[in-house]
C-alpha positions in Angstrom: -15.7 -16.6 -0.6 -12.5 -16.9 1.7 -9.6 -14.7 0.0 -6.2 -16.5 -0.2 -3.5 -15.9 2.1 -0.4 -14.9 1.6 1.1 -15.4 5.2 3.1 -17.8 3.9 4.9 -16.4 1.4 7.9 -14.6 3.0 8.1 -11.5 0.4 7.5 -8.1 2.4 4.9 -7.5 -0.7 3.0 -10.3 0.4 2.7 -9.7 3.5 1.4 -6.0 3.5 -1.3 -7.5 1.0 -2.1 -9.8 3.8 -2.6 -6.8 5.8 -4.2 -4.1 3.3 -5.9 -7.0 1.8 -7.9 -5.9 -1.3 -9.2 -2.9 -3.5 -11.8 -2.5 -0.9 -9.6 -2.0 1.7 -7.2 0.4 0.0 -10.3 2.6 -0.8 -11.6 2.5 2.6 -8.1 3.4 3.8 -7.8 5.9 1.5 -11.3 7.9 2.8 -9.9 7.4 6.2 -7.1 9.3 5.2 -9.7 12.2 3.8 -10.9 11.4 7.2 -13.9 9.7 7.4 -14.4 7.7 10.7 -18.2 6.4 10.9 -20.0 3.3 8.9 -22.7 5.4 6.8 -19.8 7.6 5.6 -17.5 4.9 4.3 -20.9 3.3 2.4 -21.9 6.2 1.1 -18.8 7.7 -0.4 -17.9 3.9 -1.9 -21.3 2.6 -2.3 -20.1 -0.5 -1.0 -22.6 -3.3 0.3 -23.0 -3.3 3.8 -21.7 -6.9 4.4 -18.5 -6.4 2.6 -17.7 -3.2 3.8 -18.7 -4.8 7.4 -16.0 -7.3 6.2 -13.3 -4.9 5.2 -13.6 -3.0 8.4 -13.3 -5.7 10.3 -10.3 -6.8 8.5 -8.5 -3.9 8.8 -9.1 -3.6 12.5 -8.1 -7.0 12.9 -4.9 -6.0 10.9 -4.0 -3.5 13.3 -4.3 -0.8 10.6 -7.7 0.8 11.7 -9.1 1.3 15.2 -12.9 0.6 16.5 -13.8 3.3 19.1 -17.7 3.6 20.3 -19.3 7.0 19.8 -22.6 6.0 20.7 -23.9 3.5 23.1 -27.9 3.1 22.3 -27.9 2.0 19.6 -24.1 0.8 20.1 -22.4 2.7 17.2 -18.5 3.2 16.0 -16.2 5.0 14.4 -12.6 3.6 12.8 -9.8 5.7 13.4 -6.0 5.2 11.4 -3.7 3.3 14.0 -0.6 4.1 13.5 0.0 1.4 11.1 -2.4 2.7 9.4 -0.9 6.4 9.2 2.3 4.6 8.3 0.2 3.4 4.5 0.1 7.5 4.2 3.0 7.2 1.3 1.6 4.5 -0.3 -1.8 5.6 -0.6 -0.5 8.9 -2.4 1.7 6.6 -4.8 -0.9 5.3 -6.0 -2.9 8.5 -6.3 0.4 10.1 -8.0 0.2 6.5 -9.9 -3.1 6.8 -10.9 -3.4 10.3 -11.9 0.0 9.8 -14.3 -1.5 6.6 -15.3 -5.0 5.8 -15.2 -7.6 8.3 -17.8 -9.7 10.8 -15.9 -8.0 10.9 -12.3 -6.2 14.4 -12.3 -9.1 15.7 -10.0 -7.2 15.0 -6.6 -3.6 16.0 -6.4 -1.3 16.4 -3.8 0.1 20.0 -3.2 2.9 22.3 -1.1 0.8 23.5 1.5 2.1 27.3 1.2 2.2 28.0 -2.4 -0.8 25.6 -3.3 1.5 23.8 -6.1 1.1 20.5 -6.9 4.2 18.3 -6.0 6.2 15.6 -7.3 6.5 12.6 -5.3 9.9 10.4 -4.8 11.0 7.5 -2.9 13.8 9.1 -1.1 16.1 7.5 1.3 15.4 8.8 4.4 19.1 8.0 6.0 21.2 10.1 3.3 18.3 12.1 1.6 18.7 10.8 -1.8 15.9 10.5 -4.5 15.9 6.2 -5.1 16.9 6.0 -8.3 16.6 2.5 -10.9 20.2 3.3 -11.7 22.1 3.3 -8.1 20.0 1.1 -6.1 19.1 -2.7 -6.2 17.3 -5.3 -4.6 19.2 -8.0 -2.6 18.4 -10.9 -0.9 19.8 -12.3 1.6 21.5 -15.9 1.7 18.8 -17.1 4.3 15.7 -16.2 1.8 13.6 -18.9 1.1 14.2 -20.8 -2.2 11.2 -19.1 -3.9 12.7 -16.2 -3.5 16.3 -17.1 -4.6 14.5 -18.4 -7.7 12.7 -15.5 -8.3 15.7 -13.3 -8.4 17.6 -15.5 -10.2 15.1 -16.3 -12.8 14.6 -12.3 -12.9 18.9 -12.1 -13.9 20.0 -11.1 -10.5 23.9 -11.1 -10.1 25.8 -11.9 -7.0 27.8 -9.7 -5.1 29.5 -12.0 -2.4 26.9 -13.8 -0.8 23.9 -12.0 -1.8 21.7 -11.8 -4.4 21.3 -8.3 -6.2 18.1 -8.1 -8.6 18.2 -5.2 -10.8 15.0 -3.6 -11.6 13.4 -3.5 -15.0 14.1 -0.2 -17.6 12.2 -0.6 -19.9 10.4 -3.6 -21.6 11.6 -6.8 -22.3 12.9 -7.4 -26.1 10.2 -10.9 -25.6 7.1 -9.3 -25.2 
């Protein structure tokens, strides 16, 4: 079954899942991060059938996320390394571990931690030009005039304001009084 695409949907969310592509791929990112490299390793730590993790590899090379280097030649053999687009998913992957273990029953096993005291930490989205934590209260999305329509709709439809000529889409506190 061919997965849909997304390439044509100009959101920057779309996009990297056209890239990542699916719950397979996250997880064999993920064990790339703990640093797995060859085939065996990624099937047996997922248990993952050999055709669609054969699939998910080859995705993410072709994404440019993971590289295919030889280790062995007879038989020809390989091992998949993080590119550096790859690397560059390192925050992401460890939201949604920070995500998952706030969120999701039974995942407080893996934790990330200050690597001289041992301690877990706190992740937050920071901006890396001033050093402050992003907050819901003092920063918004905007879109720019020359965003598709789609997107204009979305923001709109979502109560975004306008300041000049762009679109500012405030982000959700807490649940909406219609569900």
């Amino acid at each position: 079954m061919k997965k849909a695409s997304f390439q044509p949907m100009p959101c920057p969310v779309a996009r990297a899942l056209e890239h990542i592509g699916d719950g397979w791929s996250l997880l064999v990112l993920r064990d790339a991060f703990y640093g797995l490299r060859r085939f065996d390793e990624f099937q047996r730590s997922l248990g993952i059938a050999t055709n669609t993790l054969t699939r998910r590899l080859t995705d993410l090379v072709t994404a440019g996320l993971l590289e295919r280097r030889p280790y062995q030649s007879n038989p020809p053999r390989f091992e998949y390394l993080l590119t550096e687009a790859g690397r560059d998913l390192r925050p992401v992957i460890l939201t949604l571990m920070a995500w998952g273990a706030k969120h999701a029953e039974g995942s407080k096993k893996v934790y990330l931690a200050d690597e001289l005291t041992g301690e877990p930490v706190e992740l937050a989205l920071m901006d890396a030009n001033t050093g402050k934590r992003i907050t819901v209260d003092e920063h918004r999305l905007r879109i720019s005039p020359d965003a598709d329509a789609l997107t204009h709709w979305r923001a709109e439809t979502g109560q975004a304001y306008r300041q000049g000529n762009t679109l500012v889409s405030p982000f959700p506190t807490q649940a909406s009084s219609e569900d």
